[in-house]
C-alpha positions in Angstrom: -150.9 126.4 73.2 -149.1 126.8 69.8 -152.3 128.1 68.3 -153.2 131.0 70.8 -149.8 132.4 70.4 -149.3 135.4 68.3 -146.9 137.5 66.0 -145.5 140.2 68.1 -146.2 138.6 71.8 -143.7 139.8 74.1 -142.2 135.9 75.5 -139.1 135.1 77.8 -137.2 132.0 77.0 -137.5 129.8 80.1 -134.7 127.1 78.8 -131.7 126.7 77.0 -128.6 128.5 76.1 -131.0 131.9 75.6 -133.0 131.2 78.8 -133.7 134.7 80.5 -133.7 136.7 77.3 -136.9 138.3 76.1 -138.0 139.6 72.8 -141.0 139.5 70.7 -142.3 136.7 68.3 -141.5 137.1 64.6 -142.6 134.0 63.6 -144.2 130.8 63.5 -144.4 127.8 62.6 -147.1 126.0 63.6 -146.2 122.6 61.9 -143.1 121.9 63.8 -143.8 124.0 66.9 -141.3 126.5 66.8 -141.0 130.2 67.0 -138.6 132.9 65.8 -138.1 135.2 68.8 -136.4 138.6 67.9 -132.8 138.9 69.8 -133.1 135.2 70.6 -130.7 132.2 69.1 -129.0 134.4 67.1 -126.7 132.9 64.5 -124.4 134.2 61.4 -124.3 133.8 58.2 -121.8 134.3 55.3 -122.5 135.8 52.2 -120.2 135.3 49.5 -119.1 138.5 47.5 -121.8 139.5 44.5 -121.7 141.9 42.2 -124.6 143.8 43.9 -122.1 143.2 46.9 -118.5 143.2 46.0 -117.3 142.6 50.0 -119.7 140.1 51.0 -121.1 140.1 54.7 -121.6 138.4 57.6 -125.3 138.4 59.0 -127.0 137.8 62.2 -130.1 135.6 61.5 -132.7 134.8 64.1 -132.9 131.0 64.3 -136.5 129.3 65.2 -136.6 127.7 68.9 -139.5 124.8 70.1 -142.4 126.8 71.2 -141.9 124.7 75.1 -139.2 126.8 75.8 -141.0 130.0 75.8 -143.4 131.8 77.9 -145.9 134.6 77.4 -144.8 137.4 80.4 -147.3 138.2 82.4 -148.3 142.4 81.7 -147.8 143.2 85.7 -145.7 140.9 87.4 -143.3 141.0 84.0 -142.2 137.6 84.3 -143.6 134.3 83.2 -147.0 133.3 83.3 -149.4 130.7 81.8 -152.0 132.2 80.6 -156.1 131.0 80.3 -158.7 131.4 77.3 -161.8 133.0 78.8 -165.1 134.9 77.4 -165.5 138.1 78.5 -168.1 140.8 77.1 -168.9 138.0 74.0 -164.8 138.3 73.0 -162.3 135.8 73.5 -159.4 137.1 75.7 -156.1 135.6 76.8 -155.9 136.5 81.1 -152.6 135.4 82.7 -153.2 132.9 85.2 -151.5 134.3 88.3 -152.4 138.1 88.1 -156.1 137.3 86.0 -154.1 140.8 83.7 -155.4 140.6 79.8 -152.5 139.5 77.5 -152.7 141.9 74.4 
């Protein structure tokens, strides 16, 4: 599954603290099976002051969650779906399993 997943697929988080939340993939990481999901596990971080930056900052970075507690979301229903490789017109396309939709 981790290798028909996209950048930019709209996926809900289906466990954890996050579960429920929705957001579209940023990034990832194929090796260790985890994504970056925009809006999702959202941690800070402290800069120190710089001379570029004399007041330093506090940023929200988007930490990486496994890629088992996401879900693609289905284009009609709008809620979670598994989803099915299949060969239409000679092109591979992703069809959600429930509705048979096409997942852009």
């Amino acid at each position: 599954m981790a290798t028909q997943l996209k950048k930019g697929d709209k996926v809900i988080v289906i466990a954890g603290n996050d579960k429920g939340k929705t957001g579209a993939i940023q990034k990832i990481d194929r090796i260790h099976h985890r994504v970056v999901v925009e809006g999702v596990n959202v941690r800070k971080k402290h800069q120190k002051p710089k001379q570029n930056n004399p007041e330093g900052a506090i940023l929200d970075i988007y930490a990486p969650i496994h890629l088992s507690n996401v879900a693609l979301i289905d284009p009609k229903s709008k809620k979670a779906t598994r989803f099915k490789v299949s060969v239409v017109k000679d092109k591979k396309v992703r069809l959600a399993v429930k509705s048979g939709a096409t997942i852009e």
